[in-house]
C-alpha positions as CSV (number, residue, x, y, z in Angstrom):
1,X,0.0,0.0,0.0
2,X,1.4,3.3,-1.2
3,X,2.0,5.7,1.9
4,X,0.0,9.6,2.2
5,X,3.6,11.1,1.1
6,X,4.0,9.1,-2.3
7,X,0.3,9.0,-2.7
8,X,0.8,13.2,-2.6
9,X,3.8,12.6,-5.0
10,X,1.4,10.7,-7.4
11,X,-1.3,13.1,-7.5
12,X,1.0,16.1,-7.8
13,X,2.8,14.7,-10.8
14,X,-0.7,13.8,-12.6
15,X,-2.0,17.4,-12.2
16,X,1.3,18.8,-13.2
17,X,1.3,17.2,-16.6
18,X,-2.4,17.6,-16.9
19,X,-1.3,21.6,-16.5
20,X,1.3,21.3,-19.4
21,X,-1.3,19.0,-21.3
22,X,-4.0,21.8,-20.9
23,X,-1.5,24.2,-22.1
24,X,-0.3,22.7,-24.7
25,X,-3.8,22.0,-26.5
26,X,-4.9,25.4,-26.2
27,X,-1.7,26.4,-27.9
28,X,-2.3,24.3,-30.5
29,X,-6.1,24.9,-31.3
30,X,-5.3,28.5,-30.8
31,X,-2.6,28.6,-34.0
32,X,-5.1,26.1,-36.3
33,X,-8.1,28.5,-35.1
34,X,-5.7,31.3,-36.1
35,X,-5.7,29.5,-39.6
36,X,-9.5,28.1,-40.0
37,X,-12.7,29.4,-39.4
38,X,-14.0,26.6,-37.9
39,X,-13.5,22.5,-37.7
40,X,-15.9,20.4,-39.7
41,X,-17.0,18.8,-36.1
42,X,-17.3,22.2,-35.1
43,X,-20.1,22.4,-37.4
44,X,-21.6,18.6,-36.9
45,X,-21.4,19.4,-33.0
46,X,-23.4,22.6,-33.2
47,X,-26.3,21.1,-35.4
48,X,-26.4,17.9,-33.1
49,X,-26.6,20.7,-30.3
50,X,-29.2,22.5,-31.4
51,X,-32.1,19.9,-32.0
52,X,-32.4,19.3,-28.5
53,X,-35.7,20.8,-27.6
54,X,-36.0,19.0,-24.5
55,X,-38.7,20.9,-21.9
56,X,-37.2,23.7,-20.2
57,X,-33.7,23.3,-22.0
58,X,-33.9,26.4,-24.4
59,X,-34.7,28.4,-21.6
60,X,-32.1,27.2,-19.7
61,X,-29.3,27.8,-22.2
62,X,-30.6,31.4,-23.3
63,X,-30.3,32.2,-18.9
64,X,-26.9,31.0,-18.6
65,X,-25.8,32.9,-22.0
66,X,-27.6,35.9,-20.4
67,X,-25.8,35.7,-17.1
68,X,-22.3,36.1,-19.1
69,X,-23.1,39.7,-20.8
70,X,-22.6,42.9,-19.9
71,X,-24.0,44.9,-17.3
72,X,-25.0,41.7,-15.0
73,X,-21.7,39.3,-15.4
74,X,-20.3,42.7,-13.4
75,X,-23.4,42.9,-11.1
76,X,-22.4,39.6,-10.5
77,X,-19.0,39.7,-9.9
78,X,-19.1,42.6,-8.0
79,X,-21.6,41.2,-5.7
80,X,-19.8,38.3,-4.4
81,X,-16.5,40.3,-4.1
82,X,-18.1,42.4,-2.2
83,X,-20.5,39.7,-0.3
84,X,-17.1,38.3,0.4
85,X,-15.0,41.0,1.8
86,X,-17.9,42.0,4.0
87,X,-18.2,39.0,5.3
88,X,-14.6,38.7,6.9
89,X,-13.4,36.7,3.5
90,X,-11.0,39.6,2.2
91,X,-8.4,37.5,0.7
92,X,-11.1,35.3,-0.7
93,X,-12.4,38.5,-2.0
94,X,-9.4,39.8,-3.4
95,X,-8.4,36.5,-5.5
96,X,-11.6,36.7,-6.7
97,X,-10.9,39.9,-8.2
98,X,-7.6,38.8,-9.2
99,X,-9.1,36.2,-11.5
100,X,-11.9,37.8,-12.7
101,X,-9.6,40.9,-14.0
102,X,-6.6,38.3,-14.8
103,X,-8.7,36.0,-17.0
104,X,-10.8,39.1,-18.9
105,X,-7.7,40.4,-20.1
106,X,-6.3,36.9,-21.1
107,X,-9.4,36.2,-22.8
108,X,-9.1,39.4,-24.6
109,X,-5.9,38.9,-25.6
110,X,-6.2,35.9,-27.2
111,X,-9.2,37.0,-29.3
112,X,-7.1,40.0,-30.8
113,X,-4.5,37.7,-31.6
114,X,-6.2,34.8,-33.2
115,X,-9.2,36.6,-34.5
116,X,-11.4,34.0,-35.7
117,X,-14.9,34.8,-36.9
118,X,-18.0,34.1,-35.2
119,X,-20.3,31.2,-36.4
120,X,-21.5,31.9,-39.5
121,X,-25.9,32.3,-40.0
122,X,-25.4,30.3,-43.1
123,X,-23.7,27.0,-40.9
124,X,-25.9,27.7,-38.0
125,X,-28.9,28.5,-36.1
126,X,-27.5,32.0,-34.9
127,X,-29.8,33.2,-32.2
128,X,-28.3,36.8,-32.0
129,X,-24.9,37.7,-34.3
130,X,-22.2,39.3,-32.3
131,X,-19.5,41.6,-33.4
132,X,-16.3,40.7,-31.7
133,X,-14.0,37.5,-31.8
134,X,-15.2,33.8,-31.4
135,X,-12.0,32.3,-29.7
136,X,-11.4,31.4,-26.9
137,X,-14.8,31.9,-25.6
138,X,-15.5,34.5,-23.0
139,X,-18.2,33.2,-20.7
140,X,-16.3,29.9,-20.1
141,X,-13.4,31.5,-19.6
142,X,-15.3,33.4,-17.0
143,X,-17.6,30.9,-15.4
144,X,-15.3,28.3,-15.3
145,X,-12.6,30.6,-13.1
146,X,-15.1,33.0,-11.3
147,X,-17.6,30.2,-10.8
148,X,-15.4,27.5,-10.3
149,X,-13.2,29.4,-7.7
150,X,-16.4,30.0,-5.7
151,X,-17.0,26.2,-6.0
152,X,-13.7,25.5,-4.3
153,X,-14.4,27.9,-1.5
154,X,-17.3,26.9,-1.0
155,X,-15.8,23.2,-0.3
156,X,-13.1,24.0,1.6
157,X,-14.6,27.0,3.8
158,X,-18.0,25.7,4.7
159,X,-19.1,22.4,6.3
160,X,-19.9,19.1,5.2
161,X,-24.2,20.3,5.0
162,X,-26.9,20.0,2.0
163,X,-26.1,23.4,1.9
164,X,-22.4,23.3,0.5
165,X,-23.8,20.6,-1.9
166,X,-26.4,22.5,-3.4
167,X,-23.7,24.8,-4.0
168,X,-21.3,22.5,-5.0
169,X,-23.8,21.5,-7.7
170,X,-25.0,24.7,-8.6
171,X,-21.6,26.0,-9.2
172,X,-20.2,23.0,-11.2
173,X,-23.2,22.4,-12.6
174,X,-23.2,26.2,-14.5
175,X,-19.5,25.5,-15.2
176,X,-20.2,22.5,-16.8
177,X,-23.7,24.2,-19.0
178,X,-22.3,27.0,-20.3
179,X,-20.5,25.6,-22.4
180,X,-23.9,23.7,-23.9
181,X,-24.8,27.0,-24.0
182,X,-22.3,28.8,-26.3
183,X,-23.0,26.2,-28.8
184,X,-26.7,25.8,-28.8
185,X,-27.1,30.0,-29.4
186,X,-24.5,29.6,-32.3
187,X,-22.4,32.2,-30.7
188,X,-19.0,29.9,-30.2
189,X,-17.9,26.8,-32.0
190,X,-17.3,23.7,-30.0
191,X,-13.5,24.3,-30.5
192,X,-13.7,27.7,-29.0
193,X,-15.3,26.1,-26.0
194,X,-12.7,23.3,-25.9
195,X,-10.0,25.7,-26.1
196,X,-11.7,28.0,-23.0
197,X,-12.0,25.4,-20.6
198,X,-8.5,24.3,-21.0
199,X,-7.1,28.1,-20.6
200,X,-9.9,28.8,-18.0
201,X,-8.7,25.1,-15.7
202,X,-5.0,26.4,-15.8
203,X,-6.4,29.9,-14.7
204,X,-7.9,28.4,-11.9
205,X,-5.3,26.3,-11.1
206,X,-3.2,29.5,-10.9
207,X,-5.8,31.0,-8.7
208,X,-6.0,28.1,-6.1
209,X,-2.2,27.7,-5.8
210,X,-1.5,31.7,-5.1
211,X,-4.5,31.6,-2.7
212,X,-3.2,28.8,-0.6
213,X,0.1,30.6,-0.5
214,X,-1.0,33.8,0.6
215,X,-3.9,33.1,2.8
216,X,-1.8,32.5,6.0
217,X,0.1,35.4,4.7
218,X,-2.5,38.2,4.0
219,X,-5.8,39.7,5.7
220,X,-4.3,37.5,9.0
221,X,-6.2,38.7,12.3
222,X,-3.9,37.9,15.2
């Protein structure tokens, strides 16, 4: 039987190279989205998407797109930072900000560079045709680090109650939708999705390991 210590090894070293993996494959579909406008399972994926019309799923997928525009993503945002830092959690809070602000410009960043196109009308069902870049995609980028980071606070800060597991399901379950989401309102391709949740884990990553290092270091009450 392995002991704790190599057991810790083990798991280090798999999330390590799941890191460089991550990176790695958003490099790569980052220069071919550079080169095509989309994949041709881009397009299958987006068609197979959108003839779901189970009850309640439309709706669903329009609400979570909502949530990640502008002006209430920042309601949002700002919220929770603040809900946090009121509530005692200021290092909490100020991560939070960190990542929301560090992953916005990220995401920009990578748009300008690789400026792909949105889905095309002509492809897709396009439910409302936006102006800016397709990849990565935005609102995965954010929900998977601003949403996601809330989900690991709220497992390691609050008890073992249905209350932290509603949450824990709330939060991973919009993490794991919006993506659905992007696709079904033909906003993204399913690459541009891909390629966000792979930057967006790494972001997070980032964000858990600088907020275990500094939380017995900053905001400390003696």
């Amino acid at each position: 039987m392995a002991s704790p210590h190599a057991w810790r090894r083990y798991r280090a070293s798999v999330f390590q190279g799941y890191l460089i993996a991550a990176i790695l494959a958003f490099l790569v579909l980052a220069v071919l989205a550079r080169t095509v406008a989309y994949f041709t399972f881009d397009v299958v994926i987006t068609r197979n998407v959108q003839t779901i019309n189970a009850i309640g799923f439309d709706g669903l997928m329009r609400a979570l797109s909502w949530i990640g525009f502008a002006p209430q993503v920042g309601f949002i945002a700002a919220f929770v930072i603040a809900f946090l830092y009121v509530s005692g959690l200021k290092w909490e809070s100020a991560m939070t900000l960190f990542g929301v602000i560090g992953i916005s410009a990220i995401g920009l960043a990578a748009k300008i560079l690789v400026v792909r196109p949105r889905p095309s009308a002509d492809l897709v069902n396009v439910i409302s045709q936006l102006s800016d870049f397709s990849f990565p995609s935005g609102h995965v980028l954010f929900f998977t680090t601003f949403f996601g980071f809330l989900l690991f606070l709220g497992y390691t800060l609050l008890k073992a109650t249905w209350g932290r597991t509603l949450l824990i399901v709330l939060f991973g379950g919009m993490v794991g939708l919006i993506g659905i989401s992007r696709i079904y309102t033909g906003d993204h391709w399913a690459s541009d999705v891909l390629a966000a949740y792979l930057l967006g884990s790494v972001w997070l990553a980032l964000m858990v390991h600088v907020y275990r290092w500094g939380k017995p270091r900053f905001f400390v009450t003696l």
